[in-house]
C-alpha positions as CSV (number, residue, x, y, z in Angstrom):
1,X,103.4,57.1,197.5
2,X,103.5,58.2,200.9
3,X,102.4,55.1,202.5
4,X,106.0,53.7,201.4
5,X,107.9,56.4,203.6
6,X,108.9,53.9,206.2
7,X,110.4,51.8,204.3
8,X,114.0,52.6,205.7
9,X,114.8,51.6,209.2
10,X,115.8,54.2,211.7
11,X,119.2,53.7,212.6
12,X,120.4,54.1,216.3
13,X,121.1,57.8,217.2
14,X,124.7,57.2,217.3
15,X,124.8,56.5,213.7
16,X,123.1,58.9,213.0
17,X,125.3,61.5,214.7
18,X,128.5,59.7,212.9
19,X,126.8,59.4,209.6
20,X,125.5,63.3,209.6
21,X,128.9,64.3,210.2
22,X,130.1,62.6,207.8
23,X,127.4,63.7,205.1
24,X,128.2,67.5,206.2
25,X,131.9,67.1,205.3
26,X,131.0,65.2,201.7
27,X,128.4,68.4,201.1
28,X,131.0,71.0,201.8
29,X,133.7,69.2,199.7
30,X,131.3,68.7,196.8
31,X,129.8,72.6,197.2
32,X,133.7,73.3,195.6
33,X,133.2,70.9,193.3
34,X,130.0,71.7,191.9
35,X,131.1,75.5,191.6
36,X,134.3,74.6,189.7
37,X,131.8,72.3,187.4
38,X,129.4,74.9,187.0
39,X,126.6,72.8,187.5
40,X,123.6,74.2,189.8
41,X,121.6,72.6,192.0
42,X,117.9,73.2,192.9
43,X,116.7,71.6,195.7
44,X,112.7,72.0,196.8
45,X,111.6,71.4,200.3
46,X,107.6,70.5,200.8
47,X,105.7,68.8,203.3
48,X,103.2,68.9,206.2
49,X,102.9,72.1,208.7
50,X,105.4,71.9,211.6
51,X,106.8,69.1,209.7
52,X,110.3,70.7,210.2
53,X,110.9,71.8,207.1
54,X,113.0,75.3,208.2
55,X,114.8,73.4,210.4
56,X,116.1,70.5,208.1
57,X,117.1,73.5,205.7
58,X,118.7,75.2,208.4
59,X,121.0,71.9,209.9
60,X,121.1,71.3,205.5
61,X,123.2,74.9,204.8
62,X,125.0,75.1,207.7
63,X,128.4,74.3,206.8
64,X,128.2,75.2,203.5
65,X,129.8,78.1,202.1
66,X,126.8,81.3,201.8
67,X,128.3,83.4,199.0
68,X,127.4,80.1,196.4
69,X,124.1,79.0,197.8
70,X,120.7,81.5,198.5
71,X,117.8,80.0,200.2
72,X,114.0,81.4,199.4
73,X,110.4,80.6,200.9
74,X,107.9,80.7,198.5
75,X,104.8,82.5,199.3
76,X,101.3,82.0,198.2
77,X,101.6,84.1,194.5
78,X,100.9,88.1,195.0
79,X,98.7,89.7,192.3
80,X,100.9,90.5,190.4
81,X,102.7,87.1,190.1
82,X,98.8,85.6,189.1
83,X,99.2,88.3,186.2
84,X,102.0,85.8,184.7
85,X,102.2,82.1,183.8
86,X,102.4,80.0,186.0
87,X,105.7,79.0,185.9
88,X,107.3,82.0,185.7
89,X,108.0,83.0,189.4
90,X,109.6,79.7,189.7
91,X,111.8,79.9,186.4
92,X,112.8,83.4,188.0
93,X,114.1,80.9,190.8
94,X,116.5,78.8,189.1
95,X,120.1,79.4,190.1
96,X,122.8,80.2,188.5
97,X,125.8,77.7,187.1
98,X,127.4,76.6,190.4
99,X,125.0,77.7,193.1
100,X,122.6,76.3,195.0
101,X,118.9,77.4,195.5
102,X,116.6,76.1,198.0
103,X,113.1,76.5,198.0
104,X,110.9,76.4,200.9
105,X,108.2,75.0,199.7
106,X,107.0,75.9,195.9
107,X,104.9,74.2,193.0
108,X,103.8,71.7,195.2
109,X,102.3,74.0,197.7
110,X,100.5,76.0,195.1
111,X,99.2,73.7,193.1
112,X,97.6,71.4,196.0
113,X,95.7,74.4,198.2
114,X,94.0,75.5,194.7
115,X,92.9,71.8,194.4
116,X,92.2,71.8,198.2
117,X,89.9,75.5,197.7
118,X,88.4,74.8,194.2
119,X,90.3,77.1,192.7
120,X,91.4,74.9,189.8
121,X,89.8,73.5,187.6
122,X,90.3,69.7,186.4
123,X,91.6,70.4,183.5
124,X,93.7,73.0,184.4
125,X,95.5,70.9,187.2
126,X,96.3,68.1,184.4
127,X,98.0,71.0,183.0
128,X,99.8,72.2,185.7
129,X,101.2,68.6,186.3
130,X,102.3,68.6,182.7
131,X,104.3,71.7,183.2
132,X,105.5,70.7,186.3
133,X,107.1,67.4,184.6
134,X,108.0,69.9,181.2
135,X,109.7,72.2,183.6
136,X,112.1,69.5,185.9
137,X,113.2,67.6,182.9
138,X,114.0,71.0,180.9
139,X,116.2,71.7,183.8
140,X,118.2,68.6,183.9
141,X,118.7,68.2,180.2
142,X,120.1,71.6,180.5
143,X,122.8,70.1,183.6
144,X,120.6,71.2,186.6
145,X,120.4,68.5,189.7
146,X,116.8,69.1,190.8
147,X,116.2,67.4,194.0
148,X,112.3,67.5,195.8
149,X,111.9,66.2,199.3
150,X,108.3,65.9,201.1
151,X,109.0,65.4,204.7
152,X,105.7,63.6,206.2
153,X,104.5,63.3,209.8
154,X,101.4,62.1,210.8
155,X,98.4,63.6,212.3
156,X,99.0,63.0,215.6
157,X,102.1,63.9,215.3
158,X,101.7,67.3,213.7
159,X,98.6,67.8,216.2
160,X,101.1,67.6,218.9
161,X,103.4,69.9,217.0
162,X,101.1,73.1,216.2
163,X,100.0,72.9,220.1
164,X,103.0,72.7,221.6
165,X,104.5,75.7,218.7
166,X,100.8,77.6,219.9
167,X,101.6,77.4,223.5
168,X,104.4,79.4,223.6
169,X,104.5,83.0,223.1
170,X,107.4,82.9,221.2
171,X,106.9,80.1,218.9
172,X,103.1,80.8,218.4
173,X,103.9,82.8,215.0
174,X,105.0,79.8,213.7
175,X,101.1,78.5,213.2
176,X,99.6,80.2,210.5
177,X,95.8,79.5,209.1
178,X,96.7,77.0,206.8
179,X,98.6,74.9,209.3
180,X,95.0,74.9,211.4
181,X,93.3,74.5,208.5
182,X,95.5,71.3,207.4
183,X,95.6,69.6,210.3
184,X,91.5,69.9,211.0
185,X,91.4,68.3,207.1
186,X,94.5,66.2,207.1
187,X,92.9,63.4,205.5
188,X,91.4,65.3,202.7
189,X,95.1,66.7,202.6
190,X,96.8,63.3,202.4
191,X,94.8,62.3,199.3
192,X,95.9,65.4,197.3
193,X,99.4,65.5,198.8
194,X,99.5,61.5,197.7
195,X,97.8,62.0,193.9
196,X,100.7,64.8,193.2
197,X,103.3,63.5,194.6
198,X,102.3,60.2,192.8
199,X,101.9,62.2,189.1
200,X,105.1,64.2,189.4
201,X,107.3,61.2,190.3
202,X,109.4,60.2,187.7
203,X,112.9,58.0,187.6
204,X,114.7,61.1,186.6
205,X,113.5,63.4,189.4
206,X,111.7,61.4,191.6
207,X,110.0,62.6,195.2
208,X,111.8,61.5,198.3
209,X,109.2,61.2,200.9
210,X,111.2,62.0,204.3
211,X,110.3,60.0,207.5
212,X,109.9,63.9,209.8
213,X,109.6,62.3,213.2
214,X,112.7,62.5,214.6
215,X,114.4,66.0,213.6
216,X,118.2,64.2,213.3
217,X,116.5,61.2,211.4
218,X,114.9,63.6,208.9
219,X,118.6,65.5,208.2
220,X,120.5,62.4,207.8
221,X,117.8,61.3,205.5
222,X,118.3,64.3,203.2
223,X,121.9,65.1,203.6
224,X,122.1,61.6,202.3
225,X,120.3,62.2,199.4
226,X,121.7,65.1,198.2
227,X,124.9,64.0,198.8
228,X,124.3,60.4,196.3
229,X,122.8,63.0,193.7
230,X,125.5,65.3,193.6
231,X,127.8,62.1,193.2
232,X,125.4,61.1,190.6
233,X,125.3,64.5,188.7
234,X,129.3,64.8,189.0
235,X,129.3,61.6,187.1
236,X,126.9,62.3,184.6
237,X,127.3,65.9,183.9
238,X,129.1,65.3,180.1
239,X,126.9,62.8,179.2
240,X,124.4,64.0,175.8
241,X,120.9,64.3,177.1
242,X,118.8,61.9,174.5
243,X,116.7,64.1,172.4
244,X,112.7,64.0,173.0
245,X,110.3,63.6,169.9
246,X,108.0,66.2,169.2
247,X,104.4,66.3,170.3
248,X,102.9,69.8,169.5
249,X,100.9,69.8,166.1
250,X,103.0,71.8,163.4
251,X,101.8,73.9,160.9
252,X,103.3,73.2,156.7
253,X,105.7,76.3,156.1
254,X,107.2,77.2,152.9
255,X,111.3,77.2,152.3
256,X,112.6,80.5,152.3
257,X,113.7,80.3,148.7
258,X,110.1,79.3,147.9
259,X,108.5,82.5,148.9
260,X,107.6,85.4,146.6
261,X,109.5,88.5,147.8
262,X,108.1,90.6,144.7
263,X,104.6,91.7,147.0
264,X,104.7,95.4,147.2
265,X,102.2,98.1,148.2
266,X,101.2,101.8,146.9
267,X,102.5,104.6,148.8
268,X,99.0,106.1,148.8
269,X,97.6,102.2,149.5
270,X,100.6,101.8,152.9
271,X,99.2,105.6,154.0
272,X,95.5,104.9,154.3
273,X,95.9,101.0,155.0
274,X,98.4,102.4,157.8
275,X,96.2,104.6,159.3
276,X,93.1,102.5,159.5
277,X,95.3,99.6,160.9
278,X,96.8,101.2,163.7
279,X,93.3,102.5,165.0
280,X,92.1,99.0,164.6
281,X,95.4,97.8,166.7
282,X,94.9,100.5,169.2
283,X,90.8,100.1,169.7
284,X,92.0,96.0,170.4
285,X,94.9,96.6,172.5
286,X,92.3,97.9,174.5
287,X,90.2,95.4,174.8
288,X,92.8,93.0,175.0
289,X,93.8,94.9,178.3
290,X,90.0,94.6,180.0
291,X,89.9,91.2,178.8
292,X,93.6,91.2,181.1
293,X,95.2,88.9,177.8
294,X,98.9,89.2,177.3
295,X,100.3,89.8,173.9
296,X,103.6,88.8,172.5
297,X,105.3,89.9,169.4
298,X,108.9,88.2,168.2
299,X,111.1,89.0,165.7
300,X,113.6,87.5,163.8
301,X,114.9,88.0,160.1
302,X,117.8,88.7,158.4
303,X,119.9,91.8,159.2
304,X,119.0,95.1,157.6
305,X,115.4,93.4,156.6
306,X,113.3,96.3,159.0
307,X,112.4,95.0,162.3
308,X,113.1,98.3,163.6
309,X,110.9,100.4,161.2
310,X,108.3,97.7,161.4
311,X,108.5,97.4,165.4
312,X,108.0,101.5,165.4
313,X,104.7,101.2,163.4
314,X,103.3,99.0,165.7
315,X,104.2,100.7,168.8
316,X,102.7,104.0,167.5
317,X,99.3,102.7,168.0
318,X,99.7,101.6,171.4
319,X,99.7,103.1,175.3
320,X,103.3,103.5,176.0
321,X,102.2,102.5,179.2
322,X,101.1,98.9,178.3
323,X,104.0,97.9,176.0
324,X,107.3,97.1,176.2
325,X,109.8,96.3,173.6
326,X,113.0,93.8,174.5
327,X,116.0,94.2,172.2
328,X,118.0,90.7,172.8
329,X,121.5,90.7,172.4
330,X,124.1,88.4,173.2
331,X,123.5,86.8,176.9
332,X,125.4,88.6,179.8
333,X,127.7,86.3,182.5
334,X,124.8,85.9,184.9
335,X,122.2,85.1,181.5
336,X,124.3,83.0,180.2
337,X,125.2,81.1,183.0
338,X,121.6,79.8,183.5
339,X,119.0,78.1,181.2
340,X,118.6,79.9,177.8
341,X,114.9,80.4,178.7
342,X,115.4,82.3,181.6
343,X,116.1,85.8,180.7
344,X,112.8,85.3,178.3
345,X,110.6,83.9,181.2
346,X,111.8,87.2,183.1
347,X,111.1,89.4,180.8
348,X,107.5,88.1,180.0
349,X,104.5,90.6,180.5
350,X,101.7,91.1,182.6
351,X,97.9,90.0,181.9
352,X,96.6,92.6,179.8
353,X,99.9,94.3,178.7
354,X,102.1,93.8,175.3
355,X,106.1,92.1,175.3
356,X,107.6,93.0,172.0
357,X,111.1,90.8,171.0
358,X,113.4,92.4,168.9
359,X,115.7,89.2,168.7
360,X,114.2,86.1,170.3
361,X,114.6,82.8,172.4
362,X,115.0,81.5,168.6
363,X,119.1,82.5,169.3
364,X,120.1,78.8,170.5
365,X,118.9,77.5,167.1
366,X,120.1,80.2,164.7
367,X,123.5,82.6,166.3
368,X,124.3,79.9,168.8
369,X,124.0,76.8,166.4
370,X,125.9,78.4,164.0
371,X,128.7,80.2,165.7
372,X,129.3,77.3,168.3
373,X,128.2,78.9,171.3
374,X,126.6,75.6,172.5
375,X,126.9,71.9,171.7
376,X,124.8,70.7,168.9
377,X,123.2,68.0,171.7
378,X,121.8,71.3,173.4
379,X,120.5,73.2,169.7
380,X,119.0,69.8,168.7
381,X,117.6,69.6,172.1
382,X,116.1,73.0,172.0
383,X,113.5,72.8,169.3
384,X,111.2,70.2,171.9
385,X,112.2,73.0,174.4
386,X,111.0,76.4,172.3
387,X,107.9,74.3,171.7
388,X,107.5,73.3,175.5
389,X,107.8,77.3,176.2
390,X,105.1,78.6,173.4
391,X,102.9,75.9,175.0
392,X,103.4,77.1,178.5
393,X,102.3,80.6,177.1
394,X,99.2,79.7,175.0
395,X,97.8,78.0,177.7
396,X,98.4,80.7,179.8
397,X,96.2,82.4,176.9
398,X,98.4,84.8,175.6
399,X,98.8,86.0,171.9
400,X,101.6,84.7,170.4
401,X,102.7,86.1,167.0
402,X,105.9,85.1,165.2
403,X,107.6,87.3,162.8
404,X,110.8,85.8,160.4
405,X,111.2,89.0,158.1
406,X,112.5,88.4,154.9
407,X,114.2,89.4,152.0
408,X,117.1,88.7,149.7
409,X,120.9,88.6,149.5
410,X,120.4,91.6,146.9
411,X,118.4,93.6,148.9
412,X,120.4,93.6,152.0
413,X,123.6,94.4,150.2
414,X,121.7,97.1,149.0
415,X,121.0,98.2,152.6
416,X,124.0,97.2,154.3
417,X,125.9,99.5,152.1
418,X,123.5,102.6,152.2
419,X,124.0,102.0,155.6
420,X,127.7,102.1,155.5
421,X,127.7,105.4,153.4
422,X,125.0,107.0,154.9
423,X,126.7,108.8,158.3
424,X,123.4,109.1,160.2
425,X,122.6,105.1,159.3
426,X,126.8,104.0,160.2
427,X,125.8,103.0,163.5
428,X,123.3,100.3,162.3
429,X,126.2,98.3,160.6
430,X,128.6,96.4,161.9
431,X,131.3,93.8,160.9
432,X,129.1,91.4,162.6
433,X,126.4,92.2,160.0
434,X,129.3,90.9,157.1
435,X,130.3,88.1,159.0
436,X,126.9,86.9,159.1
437,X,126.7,87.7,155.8
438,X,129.0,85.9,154.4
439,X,126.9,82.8,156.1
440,X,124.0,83.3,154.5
441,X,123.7,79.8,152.8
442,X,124.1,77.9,156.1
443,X,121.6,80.8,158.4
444,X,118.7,80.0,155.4
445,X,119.2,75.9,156.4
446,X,119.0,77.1,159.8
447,X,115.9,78.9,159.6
448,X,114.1,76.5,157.0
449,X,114.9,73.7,160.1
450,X,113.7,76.2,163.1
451,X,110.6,77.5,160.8
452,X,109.8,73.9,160.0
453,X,109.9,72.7,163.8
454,X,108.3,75.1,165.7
455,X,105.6,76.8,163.6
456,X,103.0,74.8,165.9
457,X,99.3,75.7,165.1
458,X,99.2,77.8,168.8
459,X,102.2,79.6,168.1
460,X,103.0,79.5,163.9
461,X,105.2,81.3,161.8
462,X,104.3,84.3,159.9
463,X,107.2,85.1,157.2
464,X,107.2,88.8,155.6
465,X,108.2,89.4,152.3
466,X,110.2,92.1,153.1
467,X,112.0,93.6,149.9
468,X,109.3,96.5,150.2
469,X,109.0,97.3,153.6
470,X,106.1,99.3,153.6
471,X,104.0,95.9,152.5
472,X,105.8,94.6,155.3
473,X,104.8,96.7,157.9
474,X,100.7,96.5,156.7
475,X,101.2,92.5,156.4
476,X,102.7,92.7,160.5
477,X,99.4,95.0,161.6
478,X,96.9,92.8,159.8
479,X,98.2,89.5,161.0
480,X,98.5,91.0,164.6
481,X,95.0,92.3,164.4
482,X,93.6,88.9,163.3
483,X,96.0,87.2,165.7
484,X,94.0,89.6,168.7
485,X,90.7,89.5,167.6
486,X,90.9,85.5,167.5
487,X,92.3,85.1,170.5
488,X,89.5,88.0,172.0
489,X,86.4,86.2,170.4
490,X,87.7,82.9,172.3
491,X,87.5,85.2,175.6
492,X,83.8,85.7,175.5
């Protein structure tokens, strides 16, 4: 892969002056036009030590307008970024609809030092490849231009590089460890650099190894580029994205209108079976946070059905300190304006701490589909996608448990107007809540479709029968206990 760098002649350096001015102009022109398209770009900068990475970014933004582009340099991850998937701190990255984000340096980087220190395992990098490739095509089937450059210098070069930056006083900062480190093992450092860059190449985004010898030749190189892929992505923007098969093993759910909603529960039965069931929750929540595993809880059912009075029961027995609870609502602007995932990868906890979803990433295929918020190319598109992002989590190793809360038209009418004449309940109903209502026929083939599609055997549905709420609430605590204890037995 990076053996074929040098395959484009240098031009003279008067080209190269006339061609860079005229790639500067084309990049500020198309900035406009990207903004008024509302398409983003994300463009990742990698490459040797002293390579000139800073400095191709810097010549790269110049002329471009700063209020619709932000630059970032990616550090090794701090504790508490190790504390979350892997992906996460880059998802947190993405820009919005219009702007540009460049990183300097990123996946790449990390990935390659932990295989260069033995810090990864083999099977864990075939992972992290897998979600690298997941994570770049999710973002251009979702109208991203993801561009990756590896600008590559040889060893003598570099050599001559990190003294002449040591030398100086002023420029010595510039050399960190790693560069020294690199350079004394750049052979070693080729091979991994080469293997990645070969695995993560693909038509879609492929690598663009950047000949870094000549400062002006290594601009014009990747002015060039992102200029033809912003010509490309103009072009291509309204184009449906083909829709991927899935791969994940899926569990055999029942149809909503096959499930027996007549399960109930004695008070005196729901009081001690309460009881005993939050101590157990509590006594594993625990040891789910020595063991430093993540727990996630997400809900979705019908309105009125008790997500809030079953959400409550479970937070009782927990350390308010180790939990949080996320009520989704519609997206904001600045949500909505990048991919749907996003504002769920942000709001992801820590090792050893508890994420409950009151209203889930499930949105795109129920609310959105429904109510025409997006195109039925991007709902179809989105079970593969929920699927990728449960994936993503399991392997991390967190608990996932999925909650569709159920019960019939009957009963919420029931509740929706107790609701409505009950002053200190008014607030919980809305004219929403009818509308939906009123749509109930088409929400059940909705959620049949979602439940069938994504109840995977790492993340599955667990439906609650949900006419009595009480049997509800015990049927959420056992299946989160057994969900915890599993997932702690496979931690020893």
């Amino acid at each position: 892969m990076i053996d074929n760098y040098n395959s484009i002649p240098k031009p003279e350096s008067d080209e190269i002056k006339q061609r860079l001015a005229v790639a500067h102009q084309r990049l500020s022109e198309q900035q406009l036009l990207m903004k008024d398209s509302k398409l983003p770009v994300f463009i990742l900068f990698e490459g040797w030590g002293a390579a000139g990475k800073g400095t191709v970014l810097g010549q790269v933004i110049k002329n471009l307008d700063p209020r619709f582009f932000s630059a970032v340099s990616m550090k090794d991850p701090t504790t508490e970024e190790l504390r979350k998937p892997f992906l996460a701190r880059y998802f947190a990255e993405i820009p919005e609809a219009g702007q540009f984000k460049f990183l300097d340096m990123g996946w790449m980087s990390e990935i390659t030092k932990d295989v260069l220190f033995d810090k990864i395992s083999k099977r864990d990098y075939k992972n992290r490849i897998g979600s690298i490739l997941r994570f770049e095509r999710s973002l251009t089937d979702n109208g991203y231009l993801v561009l990756k450059f590896f600008l590559h210098i040889s060893h003598k070069e570099q050599t001559k590089r990190l003294e002449t930056l040591a030398a100086d006083k002023d420029t010595a900062w510039q050399v960190n460890s790693f560069d020294t480190w690199e350079n004394e093992h750049y052979d070693e450092c080729y091979k991994v650099y080469d293997r990645f860059l070969e695995e993560t190449h693909t038509s879609t985004i492929p690598w663009n190894v950047i000949d870094a010898k000549s400062r002006k030749w290594a601009e014009l190189q990747v002015m060039e580029t992102i200029v033809a892929g912003i010509d490309i992505a103009l072009k291509n923007h309204t184009l449906t994205v083909p829709l991927i098969q899935n791969i994940f093993p899926l569990k055999r759910m029942p149809k909503l209108k096959d499930v027996d909603l007549k399960k109930t529960i004695s008070e005196e039965d729901y009081k001690t079976q309460l009881k005993e069931l939050q101590l157990k929750l509590r006594n594993l929540n625990n040891a789910c946070y020595r063991k430093h595993i993540p727990v996630i809880i997400a809900y979705e059912g019908w309105d009125a059905a008790g997500k809030g009075g079953n959400i409550k029961r479970i937070t009782a027995a927990l350390d308010p300190r180790g939990y949080i609870v996320h009520p989704i609502a519609s997206p904001k602007p600045f949500e909505k304006s990048r991919h749907h995932l996003w504002r769920f990868w942000t709001r992801l906890p820590k090792t050893g701490h508890i994420a409950i979803f009151d209203r889930t990433w499930y949105g795109r295929v129920m609310v959105e589909r429904l109510e025409g918020f997006c195109s039925e190319n991007d709902w179809q598109r989105a079970y593969n996608e929920l699927n990728e992002f449960e994936k993503e989590l399991s392997d991390w190793g967190a608990v996932i448990v999925k909650f569709w809360i159920h019960i019939d038209k009957e009963t919420q009418l029931a509740r929706f107007t107790d609701r409505q004449n009950t002053p200190e309940k008014q607030w919980k109903i809305t004219e929403e809540d009818w509308r939906n209502r009123e749509k109930w026929d088409l929400y059940e083939q909705a959620v049949d479709e979602m439940i069938a599609k994504t109840s995977t055997t790492y993340a599955p549905w667990h439906i609650l029968e949900s006419n009595d709420k009480q049997y509800a609430r015990i049927k959420a605590l056992k299946t989160i206990c057994v969900a915890m204890e599993k997932k702690l037995k496979e931690a020893k």
